[in-house]
N, C-alpha and C positions, 0 to 999 in steps of 0.2 A: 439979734441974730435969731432965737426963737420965735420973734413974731414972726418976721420974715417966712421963717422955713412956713411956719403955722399955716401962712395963709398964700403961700405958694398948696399947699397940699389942697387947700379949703379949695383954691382954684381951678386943679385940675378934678376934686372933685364934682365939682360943677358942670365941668364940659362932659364928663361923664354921664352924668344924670339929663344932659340933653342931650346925646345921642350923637357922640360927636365920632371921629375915625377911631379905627384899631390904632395900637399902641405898637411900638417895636417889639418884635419877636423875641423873648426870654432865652435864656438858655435851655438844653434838652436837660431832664430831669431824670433822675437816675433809673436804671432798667427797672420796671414790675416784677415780681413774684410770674413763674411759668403756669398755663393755667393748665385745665384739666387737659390729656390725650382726646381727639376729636372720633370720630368715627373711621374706621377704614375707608379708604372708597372703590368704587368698583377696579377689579381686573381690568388692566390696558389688554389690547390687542398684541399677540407675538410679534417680535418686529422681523425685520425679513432676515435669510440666514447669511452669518456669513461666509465668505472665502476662504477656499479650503488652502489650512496653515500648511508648511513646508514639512515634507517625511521628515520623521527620525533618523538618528542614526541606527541599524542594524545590531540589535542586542548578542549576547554570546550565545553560541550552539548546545542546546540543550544534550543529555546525557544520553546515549542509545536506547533504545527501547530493550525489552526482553528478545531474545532468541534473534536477535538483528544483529549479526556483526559487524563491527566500521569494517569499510575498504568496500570490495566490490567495484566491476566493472562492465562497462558494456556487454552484453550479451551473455553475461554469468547471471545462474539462477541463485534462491539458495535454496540448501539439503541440509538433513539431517545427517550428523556425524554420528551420531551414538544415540543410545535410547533415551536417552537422559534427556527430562524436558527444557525444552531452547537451547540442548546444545547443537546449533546450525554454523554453518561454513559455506563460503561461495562456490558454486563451481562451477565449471564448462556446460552451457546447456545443451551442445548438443545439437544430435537430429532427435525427433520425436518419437521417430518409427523405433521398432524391437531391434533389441540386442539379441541376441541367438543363446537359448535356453540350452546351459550346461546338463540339466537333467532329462532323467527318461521317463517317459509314459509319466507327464504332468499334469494333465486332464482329467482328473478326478471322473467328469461327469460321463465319460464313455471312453476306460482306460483299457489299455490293451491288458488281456486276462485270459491267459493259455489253462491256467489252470480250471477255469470257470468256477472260482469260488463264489460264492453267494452267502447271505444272512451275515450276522455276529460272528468275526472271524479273532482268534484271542492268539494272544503272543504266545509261540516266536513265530506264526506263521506268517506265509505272504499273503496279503488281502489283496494285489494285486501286481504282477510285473514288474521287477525292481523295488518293492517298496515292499517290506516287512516291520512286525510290529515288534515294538522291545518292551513293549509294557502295554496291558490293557486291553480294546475291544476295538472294531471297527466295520463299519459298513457299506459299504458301496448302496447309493440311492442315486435314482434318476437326476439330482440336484449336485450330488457331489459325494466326498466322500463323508461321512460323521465318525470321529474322533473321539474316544474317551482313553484316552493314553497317551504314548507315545509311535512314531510309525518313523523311519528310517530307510534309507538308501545312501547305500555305499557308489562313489563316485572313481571306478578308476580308467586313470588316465597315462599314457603313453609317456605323455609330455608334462607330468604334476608341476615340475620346475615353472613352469607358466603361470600357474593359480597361483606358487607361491610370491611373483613377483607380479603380482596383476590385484589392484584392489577389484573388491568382488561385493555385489550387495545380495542378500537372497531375500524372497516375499512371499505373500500368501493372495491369495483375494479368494474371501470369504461369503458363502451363501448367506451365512447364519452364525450367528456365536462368534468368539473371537479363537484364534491360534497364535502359536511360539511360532520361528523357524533357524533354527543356530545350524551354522556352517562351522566345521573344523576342519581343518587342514592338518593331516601329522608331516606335512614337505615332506613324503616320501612314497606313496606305492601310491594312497588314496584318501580322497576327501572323506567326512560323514555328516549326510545333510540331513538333519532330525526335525521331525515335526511334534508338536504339542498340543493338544487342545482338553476341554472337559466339554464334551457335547460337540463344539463346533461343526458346520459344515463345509469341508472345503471343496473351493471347486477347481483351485490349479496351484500350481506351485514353482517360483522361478528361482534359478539360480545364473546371474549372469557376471559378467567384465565391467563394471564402473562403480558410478558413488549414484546414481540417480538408477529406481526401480523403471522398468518399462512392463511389467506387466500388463496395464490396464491395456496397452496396445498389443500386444500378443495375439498371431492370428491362430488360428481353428489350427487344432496339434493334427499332421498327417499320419493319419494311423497307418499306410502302408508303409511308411518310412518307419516310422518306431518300431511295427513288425520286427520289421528286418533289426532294429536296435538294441529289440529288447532278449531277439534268440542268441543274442550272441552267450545269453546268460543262462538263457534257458529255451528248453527245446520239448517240444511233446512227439513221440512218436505213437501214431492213433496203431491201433489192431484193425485185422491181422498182419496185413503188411507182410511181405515176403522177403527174405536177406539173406546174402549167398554166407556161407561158414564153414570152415573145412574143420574136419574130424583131426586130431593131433595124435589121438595114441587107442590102442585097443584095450579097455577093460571095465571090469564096470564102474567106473567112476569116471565117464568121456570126457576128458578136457578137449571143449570146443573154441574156436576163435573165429568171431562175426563180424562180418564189417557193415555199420550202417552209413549209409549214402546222406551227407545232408547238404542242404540249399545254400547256410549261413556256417560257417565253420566259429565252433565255440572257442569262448577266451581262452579256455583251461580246458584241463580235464575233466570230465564231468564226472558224479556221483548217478549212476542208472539205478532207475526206485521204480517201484510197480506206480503203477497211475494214482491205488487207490489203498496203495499202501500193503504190508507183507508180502511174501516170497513172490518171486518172479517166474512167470509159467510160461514154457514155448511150444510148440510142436515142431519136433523136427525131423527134415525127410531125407531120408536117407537112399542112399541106390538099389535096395530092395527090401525098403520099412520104413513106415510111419510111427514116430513114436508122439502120441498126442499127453499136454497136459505135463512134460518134465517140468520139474522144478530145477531153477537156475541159480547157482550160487556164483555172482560177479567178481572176481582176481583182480581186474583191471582194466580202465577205458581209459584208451590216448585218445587225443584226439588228435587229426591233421587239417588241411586247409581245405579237404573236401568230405571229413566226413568222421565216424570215430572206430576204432575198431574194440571190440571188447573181447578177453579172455575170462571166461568162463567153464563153471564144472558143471556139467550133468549127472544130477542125483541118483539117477535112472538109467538101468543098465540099456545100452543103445545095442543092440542087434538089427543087424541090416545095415548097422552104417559104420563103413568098410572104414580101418586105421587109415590113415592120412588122407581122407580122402574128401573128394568136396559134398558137402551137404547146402539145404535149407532150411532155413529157422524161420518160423513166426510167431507173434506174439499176440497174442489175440486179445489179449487185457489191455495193451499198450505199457506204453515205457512212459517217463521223465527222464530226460537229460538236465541235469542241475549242476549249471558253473556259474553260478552266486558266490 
């Protein structure tokens, strides 16, 4: 049996060595060892893109923004509620045109001014027509009015029960610098509409009926109308002027009673002041004497719906002008009539 095998092998050795066929295919032999990582190779070309995947579903509603509040509807703007910043509220928008200015002589920049004050004007006086100062300085400029205090206007009204039951917003628009403007209401005889500034310039000031300002639409203030608005409070009577007065009693101390004639009949009764300040001086003519330059001590001014009449004393003994009898008076300094 080993020679056998022996020389079976010796035999295929042989065809070997002459070049004989391939042999049957072996078994595969166990994997290699991985060899080294090869080089990168070039960037392929982007391939084309694809089709665009199917929407999402619709994630949850984020949280309101500042000063936005939910709700809201068609044709509501919003407004500010109070001063406090983002607090806003929706509201009715409206027409856009003016709402009708509660206050008097607003026009800072060419306000109606019986008095004809001018320069630095300091509290309590009036710097102009309805509007007095309660603190501090002011001045009327070509631009508007400038501010270093406080300035005030009293608001009365027939019908306050109105204001009380009416929201009301009030505003400023400003040349220059910034201002205050608080409205009170005491729901009884009269409002007080107060203005604030340190420097500022204002050039008008609204008091109206809503929650949204209309000032910026505000048209050119008619100063013949205010005219008339503003005498109801106050009145200038120029010198000399002539006005009829009857004489009351004979002696030297002539209690006279004069009636002045006017165009606007005043709210109240008024307080009669010389134009330019101290005693009050007439000339008065009597039915056979002129007495020039009395000085006039005022008792009482009523007023009626055409004019006011005042009881007064004459300092100045009157000769010539006859007990009860009718005279004329002038005044040649001029008056103030003041129902502020």
């Amino acid at each position: 049996m080993d020679i056998v095998t022996l020389a079976l092998a010796n035999k295929y050795a042989d065809l070997v060595a002459v070049g004989g066929g391939s042999g049957v295919v072996g078994p595969q032999g166990p994997q290699g060892i991985q060899g080294p990582k090869g080089e990168t190779g070039p960037k392929g070309e982007p391939g084309p893109e694809g089709s665009q995947g199917p929407q999402g579903i619709q994630g949850a509603a984020g949280a309101a923004g500042a000063g936005v509040p939910a709700g809201g509807a068609a044709g509501l703007v919003l407004a500010k509620k109070t001063a406090t910043d983002f607090d806003t509220e929706w509201v009715s928008g409206g027409s856009t045109g003016p709402n009708h200015n509660r206050l008097d002589n607003w026009d800072f920049r060419r306000p109606i001014n019986q008095r004809e004050t001018s320069g630095s004007v300091s509290s309590p006086n009036f710097v102009a027509d309805r509007w007095a100062l309660s603190a501090g300085t002011a001045t009327l400029t070509a631009n508007g009015l400038q501010l270093n205090g406080s300035l005030r206007q009293y608001i009365w009204d027939s019908n306050m029960a109105v204001a009380y039951n009416q929201q009301e917003i009030a505003s400023v628009k400003m040349y220059s610098g910034t201002a205050t403007i608080d409205a009170y209401n005491n729901y009884g005889d009269y409002q007080l509409l107060t203005l604030k500034s340190s420097g500022g310039i204002i050039e008008k000031a609204k008091l109206e009926y809503g929650k949204v300002s209309t000032i910026a639409n505000e048209p050119p203030m008619d100063r013949g109308r205010m005219l008339i608005a503003c005498q109801r409070y106050f009145q200038v009577i120029d010198g000399p002027g002539m006005f009829p007065a009857a004489a009351l009693q004979s002696d030297a101390a002539r209690d006279l009673r004069v009636f002045l004639s006017l165009s606007v009949s005043l709210r109240k009764n008024p307080a009669v002041l010389h134009k330019t300040g101290g005693a009050i001086i007439a000339d008065i003519y009597g039915a056979s004497g002129v007495h020039s330059g009395v000085t006039l001590t005022v008792n009482a001014a009523v007023r009626d719906n055409n004019g006011v009449m005042i009881d007064c004393t004459a300092n100045d003994a009157l000769s010539g002008v006859d007990p009860y009898s009718q005279c004329l008076v002038s005044f040649p300094n001029g008056l103030f009539l003041d129902a502020n």
